[in-house]
C-alpha positions as CSV (number, residue, x, y, z in Angstrom):
1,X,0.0,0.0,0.0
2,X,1.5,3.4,-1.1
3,X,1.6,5.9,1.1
4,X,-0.7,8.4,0.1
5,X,-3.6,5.4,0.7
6,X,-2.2,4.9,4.6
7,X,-2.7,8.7,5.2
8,X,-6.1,8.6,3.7
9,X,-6.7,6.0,6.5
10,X,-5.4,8.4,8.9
11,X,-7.5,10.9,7.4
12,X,-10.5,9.2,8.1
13,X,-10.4,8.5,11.4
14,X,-9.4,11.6,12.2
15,X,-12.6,13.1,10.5
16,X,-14.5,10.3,12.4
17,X,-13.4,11.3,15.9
18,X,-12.7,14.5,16.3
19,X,-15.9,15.4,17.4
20,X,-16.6,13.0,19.3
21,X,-15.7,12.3,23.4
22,X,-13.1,10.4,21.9
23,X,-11.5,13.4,19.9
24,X,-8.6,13.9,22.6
25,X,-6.9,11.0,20.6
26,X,-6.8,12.8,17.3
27,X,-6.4,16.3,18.7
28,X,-2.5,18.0,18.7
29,X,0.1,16.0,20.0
30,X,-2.0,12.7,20.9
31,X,-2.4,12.4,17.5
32,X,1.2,11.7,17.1
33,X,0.6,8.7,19.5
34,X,-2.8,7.5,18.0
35,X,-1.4,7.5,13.8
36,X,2.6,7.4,14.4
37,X,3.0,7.9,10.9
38,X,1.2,5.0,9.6
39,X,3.9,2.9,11.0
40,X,1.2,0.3,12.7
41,X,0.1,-0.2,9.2
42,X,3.1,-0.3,7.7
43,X,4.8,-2.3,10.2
44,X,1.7,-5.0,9.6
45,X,3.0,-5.7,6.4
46,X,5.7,-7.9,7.7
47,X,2.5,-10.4,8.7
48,X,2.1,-10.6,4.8
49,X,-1.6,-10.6,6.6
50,X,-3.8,-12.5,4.0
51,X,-8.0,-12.9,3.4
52,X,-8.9,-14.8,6.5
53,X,-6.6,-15.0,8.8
54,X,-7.4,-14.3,12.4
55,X,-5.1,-11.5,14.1
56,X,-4.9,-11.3,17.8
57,X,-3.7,-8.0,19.3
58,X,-2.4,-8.9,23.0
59,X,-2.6,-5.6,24.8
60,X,-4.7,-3.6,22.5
61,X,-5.7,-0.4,24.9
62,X,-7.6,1.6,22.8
63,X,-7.3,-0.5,20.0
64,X,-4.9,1.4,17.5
65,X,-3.3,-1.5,16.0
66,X,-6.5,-3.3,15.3
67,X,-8.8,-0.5,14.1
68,X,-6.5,0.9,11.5
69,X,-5.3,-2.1,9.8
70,X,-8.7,-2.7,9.8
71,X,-9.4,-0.6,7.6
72,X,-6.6,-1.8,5.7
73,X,-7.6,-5.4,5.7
74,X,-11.3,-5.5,5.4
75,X,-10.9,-9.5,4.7
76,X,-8.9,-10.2,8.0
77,X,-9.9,-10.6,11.7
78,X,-8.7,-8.7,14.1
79,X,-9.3,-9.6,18.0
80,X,-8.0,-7.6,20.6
81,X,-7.4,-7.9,24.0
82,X,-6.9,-5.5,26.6
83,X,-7.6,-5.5,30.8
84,X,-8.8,-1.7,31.0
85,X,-10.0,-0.7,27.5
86,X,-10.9,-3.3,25.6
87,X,-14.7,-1.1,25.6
88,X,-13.2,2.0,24.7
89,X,-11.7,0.3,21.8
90,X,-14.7,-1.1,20.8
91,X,-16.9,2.0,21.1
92,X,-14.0,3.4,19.1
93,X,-14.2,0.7,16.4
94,X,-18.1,1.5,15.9
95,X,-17.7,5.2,15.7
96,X,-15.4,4.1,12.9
97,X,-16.9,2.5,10.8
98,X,-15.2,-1.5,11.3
99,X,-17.4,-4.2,11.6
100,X,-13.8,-7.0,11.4
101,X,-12.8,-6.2,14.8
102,X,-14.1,-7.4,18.2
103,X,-12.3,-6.4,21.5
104,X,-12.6,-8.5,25.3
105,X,-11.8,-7.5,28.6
106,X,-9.2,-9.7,29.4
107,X,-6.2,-10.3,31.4
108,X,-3.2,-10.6,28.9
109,X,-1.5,-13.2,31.4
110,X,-4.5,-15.2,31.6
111,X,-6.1,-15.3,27.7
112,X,-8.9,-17.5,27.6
113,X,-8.8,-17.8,23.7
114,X,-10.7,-20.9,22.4
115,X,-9.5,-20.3,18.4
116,X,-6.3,-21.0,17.1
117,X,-5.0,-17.5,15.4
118,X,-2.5,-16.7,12.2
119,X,-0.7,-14.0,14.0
120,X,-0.2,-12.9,17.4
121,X,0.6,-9.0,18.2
122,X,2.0,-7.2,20.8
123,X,2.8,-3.5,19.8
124,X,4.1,-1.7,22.5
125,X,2.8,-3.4,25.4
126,X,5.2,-5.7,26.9
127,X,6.2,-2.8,29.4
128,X,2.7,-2.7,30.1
129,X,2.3,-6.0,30.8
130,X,5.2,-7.7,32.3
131,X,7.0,-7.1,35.6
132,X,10.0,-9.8,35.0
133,X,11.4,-12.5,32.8
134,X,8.8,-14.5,34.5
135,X,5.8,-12.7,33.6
136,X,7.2,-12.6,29.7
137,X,7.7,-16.4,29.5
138,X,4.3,-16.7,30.9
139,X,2.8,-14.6,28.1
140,X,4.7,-16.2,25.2
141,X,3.9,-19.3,26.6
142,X,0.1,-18.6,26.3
143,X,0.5,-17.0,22.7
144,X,2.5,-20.5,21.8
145,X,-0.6,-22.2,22.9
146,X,-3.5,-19.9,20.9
147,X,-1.3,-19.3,17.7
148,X,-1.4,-22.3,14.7
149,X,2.2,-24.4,13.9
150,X,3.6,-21.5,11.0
151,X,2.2,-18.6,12.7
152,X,3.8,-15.3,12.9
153,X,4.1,-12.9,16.6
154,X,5.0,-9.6,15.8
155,X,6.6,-7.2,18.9
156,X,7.0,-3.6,19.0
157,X,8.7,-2.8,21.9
158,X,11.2,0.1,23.1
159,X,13.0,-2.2,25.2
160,X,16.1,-0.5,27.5
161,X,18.7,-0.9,24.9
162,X,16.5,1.5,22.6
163,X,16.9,4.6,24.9
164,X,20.2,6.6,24.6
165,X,22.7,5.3,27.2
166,X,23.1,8.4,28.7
167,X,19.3,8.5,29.6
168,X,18.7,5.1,30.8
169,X,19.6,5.5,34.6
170,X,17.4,8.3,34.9
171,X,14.5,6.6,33.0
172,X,14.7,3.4,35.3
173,X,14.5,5.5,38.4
174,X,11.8,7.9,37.2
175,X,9.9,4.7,36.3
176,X,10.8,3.4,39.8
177,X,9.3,6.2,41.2
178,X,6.4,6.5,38.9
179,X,5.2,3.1,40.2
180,X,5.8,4.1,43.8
181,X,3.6,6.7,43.3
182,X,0.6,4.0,42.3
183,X,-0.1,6.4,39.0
184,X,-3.9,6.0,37.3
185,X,-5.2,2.3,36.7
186,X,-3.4,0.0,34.3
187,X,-0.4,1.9,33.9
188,X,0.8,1.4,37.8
189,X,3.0,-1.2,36.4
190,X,4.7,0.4,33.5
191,X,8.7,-0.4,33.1
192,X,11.5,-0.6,30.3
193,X,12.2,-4.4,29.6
194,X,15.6,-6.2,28.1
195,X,15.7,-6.9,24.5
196,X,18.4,-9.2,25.0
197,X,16.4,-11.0,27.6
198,X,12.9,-11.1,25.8
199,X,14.5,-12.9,23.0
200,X,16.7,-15.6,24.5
201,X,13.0,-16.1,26.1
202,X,11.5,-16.6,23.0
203,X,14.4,-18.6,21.9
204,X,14.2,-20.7,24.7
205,X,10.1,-21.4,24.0
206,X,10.7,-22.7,20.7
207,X,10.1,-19.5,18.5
208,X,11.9,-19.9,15.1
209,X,13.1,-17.8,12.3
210,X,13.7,-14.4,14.3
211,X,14.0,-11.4,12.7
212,X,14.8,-8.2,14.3
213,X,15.0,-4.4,13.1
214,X,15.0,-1.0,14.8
215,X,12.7,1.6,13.9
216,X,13.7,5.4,14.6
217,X,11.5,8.1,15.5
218,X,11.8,11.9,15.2
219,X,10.2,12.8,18.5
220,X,11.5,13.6,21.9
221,X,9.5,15.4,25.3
222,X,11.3,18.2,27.2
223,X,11.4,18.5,31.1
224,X,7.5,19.8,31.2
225,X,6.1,16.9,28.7
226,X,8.2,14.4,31.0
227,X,6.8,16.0,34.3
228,X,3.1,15.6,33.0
229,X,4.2,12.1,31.9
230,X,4.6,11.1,35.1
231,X,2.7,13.3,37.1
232,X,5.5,14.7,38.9
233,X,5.1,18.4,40.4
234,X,8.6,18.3,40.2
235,X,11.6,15.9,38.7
236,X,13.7,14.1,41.3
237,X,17.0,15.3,39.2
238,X,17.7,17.1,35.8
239,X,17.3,15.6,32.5
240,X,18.1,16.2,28.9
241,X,17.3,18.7,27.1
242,X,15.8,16.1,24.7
243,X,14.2,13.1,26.9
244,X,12.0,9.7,25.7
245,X,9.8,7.9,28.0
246,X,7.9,4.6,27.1
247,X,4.9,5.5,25.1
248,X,7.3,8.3,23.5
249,X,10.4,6.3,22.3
250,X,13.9,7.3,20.2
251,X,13.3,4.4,18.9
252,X,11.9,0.3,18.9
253,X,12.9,-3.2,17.9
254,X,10.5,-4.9,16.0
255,X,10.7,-8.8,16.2
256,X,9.5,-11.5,14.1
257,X,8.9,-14.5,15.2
258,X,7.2,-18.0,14.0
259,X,5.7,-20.8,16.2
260,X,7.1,-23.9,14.0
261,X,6.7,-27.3,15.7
């Protein structure tokens, strides 16, 4: 798909929300968040998704990921799963206009999937979800179990080693903090994971063929943004100029990987 057809995509929803309750999402710099670019699209295409197939979207919050490819892949079915806002999503999805998504309230940890799926996703959510290396083996483990032999997981992720070295302390101990703190519902446990560990994990599962790549972006927060972040009156020390926090990352890996038996 060129990209003149993913910003007409963008376009739409855009039109479709912004006067709505949901229009926060598609108004200034949430917007950045909500379309990145196209790159959820554009990073689908490594699924090669096909008419058919059944996409699972671990993590979905609002439901991003799923809604606008979508729109994209009107022949493909997109499930999404999300803990907090797996009924914004959906109310999101009808305002819309997609009838080949469905979203459930589910723990990610504890999927109670009864169909096999095509391709498992998890776009920036790990952090989200996991605490340890024993929370991510126990997720992969449950995606091995819900995803057919020859099926593809897709993670988007700005692990720790995607964050500037010279920032890295200072983002582990404002996250420390942050979850001190007990911050708003479902986002209490947000942290920066290990690439290097997340994918001797999936190694050690039995996931196959692993692919990874690293995706730059052009934006950054300054000491106010990273305040608000948080919800900080003040910060603990002095940062950057030019700082990145989880949802606002320098850049991500993205990793390919295939169940094979």
């Amino acid at each position: 798909m060129k990209m003149e057809e993913i910003q007409i995509i963008g376009g739409s929803i855009k039109e479709k929300l912004e006067n709505t309750k949901f229009a926060i999402h598609v108004i200034g710099k949430a917007w950045e968040y909500t379309w990145m670019n196209g790159f959820r699209i554009i990073v689908s295409e490594m699924l090669d998704l096909k008419p058919g197939d059944k996409v699972l979207d671990v993590g979905c919050g609002d439901g991003w990921f799923s809604i606008q490819n979508a729109l994209k892949h009107p022949d493909v079915e997109f499930l999404g799963v999300d803990l907090f806002e797996a009924q914004e999503a959906e109310e999101i999805s009808k305002l819309i206009g997609v009838e080949n998504c469905k979203f459930y309230e589910m723990d990610a940890l504890n999927m109670n999937i009864r169909e096999k799926v095509d391709h498992v996703v998890l776009f920036m959510v790990l952090g989200n979800i996991c605490e340890n290396s024993s929370d991510i083996e126990k997720l992969f483990r449950k995606c091995w179990e819900i995803m057919k032999d020859g099926a593809n997981l897709l993670i988007v992720e700005a692990f720790e080693e995607d964050f500037p070295r010279e920032i890295r302390g200072k983002l582990r101990k404002l996250y420390e903090l942050y979850r001190e703190m007990g911050k708003s519902h479902g986002e209490d446990k947000e942290t920066i994971l290990s690439r290097k560990v997340v994918l001797t994990i999936l190694r050690n599962i039995g996931f196959k063929k692993l692919k990874t790549t690293l995706k730059s972006f052009e934006w950054y927060m300054v000491e106010e943004e990273v305040k608000r972040y948080f919800g900080f009156e003040e910060l603990p020390f002095k940062i950057p100029e030019k700082f990145w926090v989880f949802d606002k990352p320098k850049q991500v890996t993205i990793i390919i990987a295939m169940k094979k038996v």
